[in-house]
N, C-alpha and C positions, 0 to 999 in steps of 0.2 A: 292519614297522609299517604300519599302514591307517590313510590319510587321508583321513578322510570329508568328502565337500565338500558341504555344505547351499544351497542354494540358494531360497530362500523370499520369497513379496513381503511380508509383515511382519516386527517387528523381534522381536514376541510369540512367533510361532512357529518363527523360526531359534534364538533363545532357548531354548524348548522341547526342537527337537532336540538342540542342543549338551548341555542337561543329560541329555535320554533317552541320547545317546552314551555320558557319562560314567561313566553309572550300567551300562550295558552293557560297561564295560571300554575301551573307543575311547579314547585317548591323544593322539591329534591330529585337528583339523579347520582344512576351509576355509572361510571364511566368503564368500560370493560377492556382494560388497554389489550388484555389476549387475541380481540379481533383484528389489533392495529399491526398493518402489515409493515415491514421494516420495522428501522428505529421507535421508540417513542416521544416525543415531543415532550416532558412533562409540560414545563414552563407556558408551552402554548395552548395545551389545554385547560390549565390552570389559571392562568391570568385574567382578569376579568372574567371571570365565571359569571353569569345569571343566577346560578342558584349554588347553594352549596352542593358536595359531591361527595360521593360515596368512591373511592378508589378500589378495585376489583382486578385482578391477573390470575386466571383461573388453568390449572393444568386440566389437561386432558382425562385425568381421573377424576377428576371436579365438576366433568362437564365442560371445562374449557376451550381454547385454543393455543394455549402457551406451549410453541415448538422448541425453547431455545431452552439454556443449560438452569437446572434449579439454581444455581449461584447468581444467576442474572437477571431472573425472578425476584428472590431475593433483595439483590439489589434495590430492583424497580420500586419495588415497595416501600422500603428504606428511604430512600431520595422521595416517595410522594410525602412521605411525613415532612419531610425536612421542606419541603415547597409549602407545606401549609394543608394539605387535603383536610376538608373537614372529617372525612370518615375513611378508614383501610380497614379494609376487609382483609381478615388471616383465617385461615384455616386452622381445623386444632393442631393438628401435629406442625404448625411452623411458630404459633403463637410465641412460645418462648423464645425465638429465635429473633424475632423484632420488637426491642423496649419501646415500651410509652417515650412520645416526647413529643414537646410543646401541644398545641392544645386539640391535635390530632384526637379523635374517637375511636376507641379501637369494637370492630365489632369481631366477634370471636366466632365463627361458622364449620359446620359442618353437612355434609353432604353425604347423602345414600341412593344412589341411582338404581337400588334393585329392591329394597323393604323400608320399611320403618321398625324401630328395633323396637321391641319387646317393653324394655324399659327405659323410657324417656325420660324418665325424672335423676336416673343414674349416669345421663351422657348430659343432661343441662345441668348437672352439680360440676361436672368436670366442666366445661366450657363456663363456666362462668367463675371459678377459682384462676382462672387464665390471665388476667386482670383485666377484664369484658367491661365496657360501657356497653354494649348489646352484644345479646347473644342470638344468635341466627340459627335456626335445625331447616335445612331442606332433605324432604328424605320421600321417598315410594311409596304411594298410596295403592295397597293393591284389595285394602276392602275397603268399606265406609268408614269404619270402627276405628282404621288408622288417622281417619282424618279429625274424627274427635276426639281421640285422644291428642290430637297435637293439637285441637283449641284448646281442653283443657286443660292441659297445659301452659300453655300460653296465658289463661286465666289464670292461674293460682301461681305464678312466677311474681319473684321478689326485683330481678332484674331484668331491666324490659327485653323482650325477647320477640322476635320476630320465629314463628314458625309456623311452616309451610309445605303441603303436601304435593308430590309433584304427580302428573298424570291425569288424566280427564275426575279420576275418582276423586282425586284431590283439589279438584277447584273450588271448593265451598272454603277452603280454607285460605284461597287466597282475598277471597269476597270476605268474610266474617274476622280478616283478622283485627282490623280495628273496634269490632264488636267486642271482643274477649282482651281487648287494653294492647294489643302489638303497635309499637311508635308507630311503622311505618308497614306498606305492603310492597310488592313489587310489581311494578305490569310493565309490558314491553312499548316500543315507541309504534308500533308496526302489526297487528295481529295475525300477519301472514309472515314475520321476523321474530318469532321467538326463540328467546336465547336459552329456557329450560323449559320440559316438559310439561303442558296446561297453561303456562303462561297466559295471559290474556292481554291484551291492546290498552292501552292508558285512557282513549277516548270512549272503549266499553267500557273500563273499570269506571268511571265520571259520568258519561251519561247513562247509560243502561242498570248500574246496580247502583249510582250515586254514593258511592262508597264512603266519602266524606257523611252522608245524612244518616247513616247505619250507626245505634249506638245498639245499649244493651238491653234495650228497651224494643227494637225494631222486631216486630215479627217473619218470621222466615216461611216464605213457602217457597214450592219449588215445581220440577216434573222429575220424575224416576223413572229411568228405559235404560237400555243399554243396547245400540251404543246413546250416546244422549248430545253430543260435542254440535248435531245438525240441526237440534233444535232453534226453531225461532220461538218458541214460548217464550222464555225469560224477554225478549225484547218485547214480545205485546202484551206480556203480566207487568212488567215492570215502567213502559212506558202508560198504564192506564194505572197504577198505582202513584207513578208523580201527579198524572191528572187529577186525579180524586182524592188527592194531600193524603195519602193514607202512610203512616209509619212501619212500612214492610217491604220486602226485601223478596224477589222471587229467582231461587236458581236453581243451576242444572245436578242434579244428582245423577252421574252413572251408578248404578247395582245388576250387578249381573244375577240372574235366575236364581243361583243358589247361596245367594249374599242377602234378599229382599227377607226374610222372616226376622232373621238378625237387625237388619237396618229397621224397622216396622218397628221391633222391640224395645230400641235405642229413642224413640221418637221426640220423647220428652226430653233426653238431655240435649238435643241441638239446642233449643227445643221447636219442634214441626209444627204449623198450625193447618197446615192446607196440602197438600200434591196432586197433580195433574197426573195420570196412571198411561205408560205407554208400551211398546211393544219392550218387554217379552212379558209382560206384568198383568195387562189389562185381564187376562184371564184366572191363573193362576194364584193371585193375590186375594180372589174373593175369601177363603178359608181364613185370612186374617180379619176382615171388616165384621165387626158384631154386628154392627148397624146399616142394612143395605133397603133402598129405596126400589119400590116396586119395577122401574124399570130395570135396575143390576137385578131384582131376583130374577124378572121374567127372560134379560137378555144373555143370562150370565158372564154378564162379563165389566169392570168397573171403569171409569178412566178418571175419577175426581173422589179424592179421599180430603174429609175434615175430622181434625182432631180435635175431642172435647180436653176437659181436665182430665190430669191423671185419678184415676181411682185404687192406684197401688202403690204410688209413690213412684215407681219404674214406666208402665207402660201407661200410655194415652191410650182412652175412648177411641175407637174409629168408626167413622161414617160414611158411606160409600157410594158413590152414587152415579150416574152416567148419562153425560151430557149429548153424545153424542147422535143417538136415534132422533131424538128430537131436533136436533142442528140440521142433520141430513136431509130430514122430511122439509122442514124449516126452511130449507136453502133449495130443494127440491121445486114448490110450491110458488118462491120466490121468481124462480130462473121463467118456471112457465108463465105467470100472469106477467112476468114481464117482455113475453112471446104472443101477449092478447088474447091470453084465455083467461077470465074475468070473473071465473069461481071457483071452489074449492071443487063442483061436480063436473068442470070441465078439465080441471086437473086432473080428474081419475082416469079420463082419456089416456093415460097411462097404466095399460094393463096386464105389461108382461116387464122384468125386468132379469137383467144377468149381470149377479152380481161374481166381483173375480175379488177371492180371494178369502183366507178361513180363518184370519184373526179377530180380534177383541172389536175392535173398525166392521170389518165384513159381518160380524156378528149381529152387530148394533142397529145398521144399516137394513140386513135383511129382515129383521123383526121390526122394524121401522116399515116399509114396504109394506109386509104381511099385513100390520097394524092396518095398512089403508087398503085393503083388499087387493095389493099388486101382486101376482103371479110369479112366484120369486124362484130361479135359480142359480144354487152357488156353484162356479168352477175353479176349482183347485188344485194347486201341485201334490198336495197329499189329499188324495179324494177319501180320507177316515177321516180326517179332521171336517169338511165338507158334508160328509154326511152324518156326522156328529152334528153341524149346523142344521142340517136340513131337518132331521128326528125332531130337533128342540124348536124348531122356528117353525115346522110345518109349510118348508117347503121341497124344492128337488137339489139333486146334487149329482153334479158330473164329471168327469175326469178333464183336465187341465186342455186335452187336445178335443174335447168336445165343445170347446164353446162357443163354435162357429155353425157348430149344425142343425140350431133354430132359431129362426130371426126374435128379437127382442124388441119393444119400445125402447126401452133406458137399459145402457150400460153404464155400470158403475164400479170405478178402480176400487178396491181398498187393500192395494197392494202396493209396496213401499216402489213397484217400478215406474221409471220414469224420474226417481228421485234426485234431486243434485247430489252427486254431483255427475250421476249416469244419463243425464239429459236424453241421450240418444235412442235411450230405450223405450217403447211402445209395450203394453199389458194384451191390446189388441189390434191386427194390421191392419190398416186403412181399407185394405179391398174387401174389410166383412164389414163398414162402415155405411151407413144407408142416413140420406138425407133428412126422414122421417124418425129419426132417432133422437132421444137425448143421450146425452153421454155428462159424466159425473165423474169428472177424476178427483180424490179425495186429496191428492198430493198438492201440496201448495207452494213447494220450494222445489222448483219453480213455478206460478201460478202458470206460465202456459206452458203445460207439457205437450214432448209431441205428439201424445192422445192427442189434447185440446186442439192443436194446430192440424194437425189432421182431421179432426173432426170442424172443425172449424172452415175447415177449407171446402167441403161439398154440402156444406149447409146444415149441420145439427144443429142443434138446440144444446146449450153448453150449463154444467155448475160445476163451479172452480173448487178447489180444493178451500183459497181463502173465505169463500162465503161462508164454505160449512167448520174451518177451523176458528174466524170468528165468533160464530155463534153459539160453538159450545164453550168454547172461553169466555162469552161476555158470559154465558148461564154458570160458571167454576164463579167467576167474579162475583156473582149473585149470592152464591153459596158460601162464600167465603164471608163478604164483606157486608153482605147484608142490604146493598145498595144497587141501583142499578150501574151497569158497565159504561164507560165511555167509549159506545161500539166502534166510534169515528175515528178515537186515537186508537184505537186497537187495530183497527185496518189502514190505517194511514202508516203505524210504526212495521205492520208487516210486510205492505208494497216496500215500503223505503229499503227493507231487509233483504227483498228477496231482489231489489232493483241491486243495491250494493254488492250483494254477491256474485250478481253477472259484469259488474264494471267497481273492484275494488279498486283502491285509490293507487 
């Protein structure tokens, strides 16, 4: 179940939402009286409710907005019981200070806006002696490890307990808590309106991770990068997983660089079946994968990890593999015949290419190239990373302010510029932009970047970031699921994503 918690400074429009919820199927909400500017109504927003309610007056230390004296807080709380609220929210140090009465739920909560403590099982024995019908932990997700500890938790509790990691590292725990037996989750009414850190939208939580079809049975995959919050993956993993009735569940993992060995280690107890591998990972990570497919050996570098059975009881098998050279060429090949060149040998009519930029992407990309006899040069901000490329891939490598100084066939991005929410940004200026050119910006959020538009506009020949983010995700799909991808939901859910983010609601 999704508890959506509204937070609004009039009484009109919390109002409002609560009946948009009801009519949208929402079953439960919080009402956040802290955001209510002036008085508080109780009676009016109580009265004829839609759904039952969770009552919430959260101070400043809590996360809150409650400006006014703790005795009138207090108060507040005191009188929702006495109105009937189905649920009051207390914090631990006031819990004693408000008795049970009449057929009020008392949920017991506590809140850490900078860690997750050490020992969770010694702060849920206290909050639940409190006289808890649920107990509530929100607290600071600052590695991964925090946030399995708080499902496992959540699993092996005797008293139903909602607990929750706050911060990008911690949204797996708002997605998986009804997986591990938590009554209810939380998401906001709003995903541009969150009221605590990570939060997520009530219509992402319902369509995109389907969070009601998730039981304990649901397999987990996901993508690992850091930062991770920009990803559209989970929209076009999770939108071709409802398509293909599959019972799995794809989310966002942030791991920062020196958190992934740890996280890798852990893999079974989420437990992980699959990850999409991204920046700062794609490289790095290979010393973890036992099992790597001849393109990760020859490209080094991975972007799609499957986990077999544990063979230690602790760590999963892994198997590594990379999707992307093949997408690129793939979408490469596409963009031209669909310019009226009509074979693969008229395709090679591409015989020079500059490529920008020296990650796991760039990597993949120019040993793609190479693979078809294109004349590949990489340009980079750090030109040792670059020419660490070029040794291994067997082509050239030039400093970042050189890449205007030989004309190209094909240029192609594989650099995070241009990305939303930096729109404005260009990888390469318009005036080294030649009509005879293709150009390949990797970035898909937003599919026309102002590369594309600028190249677009004196007449290149174009591939979008989407064609070639598609096609290595239908081939992760492949590898996972064992099935062919539903390529058409997968690019249908990613235009929708990347349309939504230029005109959110």
């Amino acid at each position: 179940m999704i508890c959506v918690s509204i937070g609004r400074g009039r009484h009109r429009h919390m109002i409002a939402e609560h009946k948009h919820l009801a009519e949208n199927g929402m079953v439960l909400v919080e009402l956040r009286l802290d955001y209510i500017q002036g008085g508080v109504q109780l009676k009016r927003l109580l009265a004829d409710r839609p759904t039952p309610v969770i009552v919430t007056c959260r101070r400043a230390i809590d996360g809150g907005r409650w400006e006014q004296s703790e005795e009138s807080r207090l108060l507040l709380l005191r009188a929702a019981i006495v109105e009937g609220a189905d649920y009051i929210d207390l914090e631990d140090d006031i819990a004693t200070k408000v008795p049970r009465y009449g057929r009020t739920k008392r949920i017991i909560s506590h809140h850490d806006f900078h860690k997750t403590p050490s020992d969770l099982s010694a702060l849920h024995r206290k909050l639940s002696a409190m006289d808890a019908d649920i107990v509530k932990i929100a607290t600071m997700a600052n590695h991964p490890t925090d946030s399995l500890r708080m499902l496992e938790l959540v699993r092996g509790s005797k008293v139903p307990t909602v607990g929750i990691c706050m911060g990008d590292i911690g949204v797996p725990t708002r997605i998986l808590a009804g997986r591990v037996g938590a009554p209810f989750t939380y998401a906001t009414f709003h995903g541009d309106r969150v009221l605590a850190p990570g939060q997520i939208g009530w219509r992402q939580m319902r369509d995109v991770y389907r969070y009601d079809s998730i039981t304990s049975a649901t397999q987990i995959y996901g993508v690992v990068a850091d930062p991770v919050a920009h990803s559209l993956s989970p929209i076009v993993h999770n939108g071709a997983l409802a398509a293909a009735k599959i019972d799995a569940v794809y989310l966002p993992f942030r791991v920062p660089a020196e958190q992934i060995d740890e996280f890798l280690s852990d893999a079974s107890r989420w437990p992980l079946s699959g990850l999409s591998v991204t920046i700062p990972h794609k490289e790095t990570i290979l010393r973890l994968v036992a099992q790597q497919d001849d393109l990760v050996k020859a490209i080094g570098a991975v972007n799609t990890l499957a986990f077999g059975p544990s063979r230690t009881g602790v760590v999963s098998s892994i198997s590594g593999f990379n999707t992307d050279a093949t997408a690129a060429i793939e979408s490469l090949d596409a963009a031209l015949l669909d310019h009226g060149q009509t074979s693969p040998e008229e395709v090679l009519n591409v015989k020079t290419a500059l490529v920008l930029g020296a990650g796991g992407a760039a990597r993949a990309l120019a040993f793609g190239l190479r693979k078809r006899g294109i004349e590949v040069t990489v340009a980079s901000r750090t030109l040792d990373r670059g020419k660490k490329i070029a040794a291994e891939v067997g082509c050239k490598a030039v400093d970042w302010q050189a890449r205007y100084r030989m004309p190209h066939d094909c240029v192609v991005n594989a650099t995070p510029v241009g990305m939303h929410p930096n729109v404005d940004e260009t990888p390469f200026d318009k005036e080294h932009l030649r009509p005879y050119m293709v150009v390949f910006d990797t970035v898909y959020n937003p599919e026309n970047t102002l590369l594309m538009k600028e190249a677009r506009a004196i007449g290149c020949r174009l591939v979008t970031g989407v064609d070639m983010f598609v096609r290595q995700a239908a081939t992760q799909f492949r590898i996972w699921h064992n099935q062919a991808a539903p390529e058409g939901v997968m690019r249908d859910s990613l235009k929708r994503a990347t349309a939504s983010a230029k005109n959110p609601e």
